[in-house]
C-alpha positions in Angstrom: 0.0 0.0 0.0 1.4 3.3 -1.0 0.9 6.3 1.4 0.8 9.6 -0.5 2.7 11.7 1.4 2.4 15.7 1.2 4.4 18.7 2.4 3.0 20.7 5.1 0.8 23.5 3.6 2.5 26.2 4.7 5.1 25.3 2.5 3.3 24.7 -1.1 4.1 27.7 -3.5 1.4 26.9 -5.9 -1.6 28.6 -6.7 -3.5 25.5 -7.2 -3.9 22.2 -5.8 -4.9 19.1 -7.5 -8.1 17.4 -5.9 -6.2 13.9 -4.2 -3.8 17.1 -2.6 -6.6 19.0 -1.4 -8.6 15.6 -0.1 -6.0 15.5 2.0 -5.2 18.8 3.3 -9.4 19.1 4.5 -9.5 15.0 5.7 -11.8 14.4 2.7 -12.0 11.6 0.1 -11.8 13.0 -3.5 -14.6 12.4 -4.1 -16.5 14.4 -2.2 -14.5 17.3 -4.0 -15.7 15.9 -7.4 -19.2 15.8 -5.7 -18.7 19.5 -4.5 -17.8 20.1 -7.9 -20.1 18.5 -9.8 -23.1 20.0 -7.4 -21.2 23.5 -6.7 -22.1 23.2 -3.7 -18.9 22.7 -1.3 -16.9 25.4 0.9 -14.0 25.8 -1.8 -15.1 25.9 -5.9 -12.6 24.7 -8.2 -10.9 26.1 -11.1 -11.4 24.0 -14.2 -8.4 23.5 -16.3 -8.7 21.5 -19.6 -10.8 19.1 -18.0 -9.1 19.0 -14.3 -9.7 20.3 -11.1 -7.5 22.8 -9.9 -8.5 24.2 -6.3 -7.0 27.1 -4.9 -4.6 27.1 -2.0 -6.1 30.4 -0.8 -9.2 29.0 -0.3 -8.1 26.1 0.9 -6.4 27.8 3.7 -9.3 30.2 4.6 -11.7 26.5 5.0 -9.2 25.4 7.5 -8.8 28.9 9.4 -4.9 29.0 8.4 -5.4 32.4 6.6 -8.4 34.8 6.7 
């Protein structure tokens, strides 16, 4: 079994995160971010990027109180 293992995010320097990233950073499964998505109806609303899910770090951080 292959643990994905992320920096802290404090440290990322990109403006984006892809969705198995940002699953991990809120304790979700990705797909309840594809849900949120799909539904627009979730705390953060992605970017979409020829087809992909880009969701941004700022956002992400504001969700999890880290930056206001």
């Amino acid at each position: 079994m292959t643990l994905n293992v992320f920096p802290p995010l404090d440290s990322n320097t990109q403006p984006t995160l892809p969705t198995d990233a940002t699953a991990f950073y809120l304790n979700r499964k990705s797909q309840t971010l594809r849900s949120w998505a799909s539904l627009e109806n979730g705390p953060i609303r992605p970017i979409r990027i020829n087809g992909r899910l880009a969701w941004p770090v700022r956002e992400i951080k504001k969700v999890l109180g880290v930056e206001v």
